[in-house]
C-alpha positions in Angstrom: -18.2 1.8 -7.6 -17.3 4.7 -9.7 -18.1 7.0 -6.7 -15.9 5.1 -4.7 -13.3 5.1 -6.8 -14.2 9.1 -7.3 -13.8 9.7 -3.3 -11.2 7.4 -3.3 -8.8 9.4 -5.3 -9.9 12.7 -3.3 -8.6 11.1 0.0 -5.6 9.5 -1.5 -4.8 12.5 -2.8 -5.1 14.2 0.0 -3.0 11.5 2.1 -0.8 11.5 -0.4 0.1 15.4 -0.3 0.6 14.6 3.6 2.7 11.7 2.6 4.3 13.8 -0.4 5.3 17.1 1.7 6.4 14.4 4.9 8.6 12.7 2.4 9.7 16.2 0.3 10.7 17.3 4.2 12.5 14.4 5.3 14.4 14.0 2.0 15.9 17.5 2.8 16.7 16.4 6.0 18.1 12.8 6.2 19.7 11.1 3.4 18.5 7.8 3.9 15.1 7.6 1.3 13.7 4.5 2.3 13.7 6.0 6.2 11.6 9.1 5.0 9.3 7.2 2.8 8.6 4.3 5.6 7.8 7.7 8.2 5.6 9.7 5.4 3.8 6.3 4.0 2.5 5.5 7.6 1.3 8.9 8.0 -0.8 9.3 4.8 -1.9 5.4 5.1 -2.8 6.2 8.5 -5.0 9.2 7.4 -6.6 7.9 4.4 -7.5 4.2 6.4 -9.4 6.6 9.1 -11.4 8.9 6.4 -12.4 6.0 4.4 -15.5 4.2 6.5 -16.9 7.5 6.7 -16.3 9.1 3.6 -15.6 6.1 1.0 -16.5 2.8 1.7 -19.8 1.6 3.6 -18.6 0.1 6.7 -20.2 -3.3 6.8 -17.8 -5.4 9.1 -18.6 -6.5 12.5 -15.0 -6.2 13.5 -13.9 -2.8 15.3 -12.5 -0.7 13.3 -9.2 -0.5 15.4 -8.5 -4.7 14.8 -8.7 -3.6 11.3 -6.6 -0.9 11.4 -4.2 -3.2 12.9 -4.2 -5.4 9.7 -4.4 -2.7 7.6 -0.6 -0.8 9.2 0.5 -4.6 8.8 -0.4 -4.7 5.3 1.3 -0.8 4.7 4.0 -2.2 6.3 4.7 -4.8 4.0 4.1 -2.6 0.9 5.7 0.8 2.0 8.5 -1.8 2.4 8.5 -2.8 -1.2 7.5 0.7 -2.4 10.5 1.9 -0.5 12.5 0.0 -2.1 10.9 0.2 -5.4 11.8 4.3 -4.6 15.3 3.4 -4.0 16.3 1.6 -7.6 14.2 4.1 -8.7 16.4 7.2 -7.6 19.8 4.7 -8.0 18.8 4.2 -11.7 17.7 7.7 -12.3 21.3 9.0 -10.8 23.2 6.5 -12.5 21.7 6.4 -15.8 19.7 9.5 -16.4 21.7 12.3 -14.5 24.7 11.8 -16.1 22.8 13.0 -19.4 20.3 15.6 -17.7 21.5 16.6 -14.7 19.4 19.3 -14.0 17.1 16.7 -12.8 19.4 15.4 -10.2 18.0 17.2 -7.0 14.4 15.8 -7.7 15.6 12.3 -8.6 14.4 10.5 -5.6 10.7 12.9 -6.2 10.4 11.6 -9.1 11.0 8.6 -7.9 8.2 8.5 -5.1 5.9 9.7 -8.3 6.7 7.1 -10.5 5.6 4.2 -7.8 2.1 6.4 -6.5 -0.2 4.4 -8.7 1.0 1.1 -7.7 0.6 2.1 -4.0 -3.2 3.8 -5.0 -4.5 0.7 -6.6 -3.6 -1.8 -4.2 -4.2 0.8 -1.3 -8.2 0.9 -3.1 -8.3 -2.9 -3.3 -7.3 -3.7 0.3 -9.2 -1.0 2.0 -12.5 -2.0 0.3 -12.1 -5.3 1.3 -11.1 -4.5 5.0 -14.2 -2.1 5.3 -16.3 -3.3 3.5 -15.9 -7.4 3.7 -14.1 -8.3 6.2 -16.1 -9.8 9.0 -16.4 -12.6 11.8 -18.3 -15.3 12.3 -18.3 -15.1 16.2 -20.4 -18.4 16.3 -17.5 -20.0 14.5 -14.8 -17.7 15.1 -13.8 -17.4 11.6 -12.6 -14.6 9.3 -14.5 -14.2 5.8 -14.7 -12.0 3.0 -18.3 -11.6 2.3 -18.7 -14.1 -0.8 -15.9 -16.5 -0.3 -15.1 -19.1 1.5 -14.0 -18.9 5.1 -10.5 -19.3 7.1 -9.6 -20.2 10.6 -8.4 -17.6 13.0 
């Protein structure tokens, strides 16, 4: 598990610099935050979700890899979503509330903002994708979806 987590964390980072300089770009270039951070989140997610059977987790599921990765963008959807918006109160409360008394941090309030949320996004970025690699299978006499270890669920 601790290599995992180890190779993990070399991935993510390295999605997340794609994700990062994406978002650092698009910040300069459109003002709308949670547009930039939707555009860059897919891209690392997409990078880090295609590294990982290979280089992280052992790829046990009988399920091709591109139904997954369907579930997986559906689940990034969902939480670049709330991360977006997480990024968004973020920068609002950082402008309204911090600025005022240190302005010189101003033009990097909404990087700050995508810094603050990272380890949210890691964590349950770790969780999901072990379970979807490494887990997730189907039961094609049954045509049910299981984690390995608990209980089944319909299709």
């Amino acid at each position: 598990m601790f290599q995992q987590i180890t190779r993990f964390l070399g991935i993510s980072g390295l999605g997340w610099v794609l994700d990062f300089t994406i978002f650092t770009i698009l910040g300069l270039i459109i003002e709308e935050l949670f547009y930039a951070s939707v555009l860059s989140a897919l891209a690392g997610a997409s990078f880090v979700f295609f590294l990982s059977p290979k280089f992280i987790f052992q790829d046990k599921s009988n399920i091709p890899l591109k139904y997954r990765y369907v579930l997986y963008i559906f689940y990034q959807i969902l939480l670049i979503l709330f991360i977006s918006y997480l990024i968004v109160e973020i920068d609002r409360f950082l402008h309204n509330l911090i600025c005022p008394l240190l302005p010189v941090i101003s033009p990097f309030a909404y990087i700050i903002s995508k810094l603050l949320v990272t380890p949210v996004a890691m964590t349950s970025n770790f969780i999901v994708l072990k379970i979807i690699i490494e887990r997730l299978t189907m039961n094609k006499e049954t045509t049910t979806f299981a984690t390995k270890g608990h209980s089944n669920f319909k299709r």
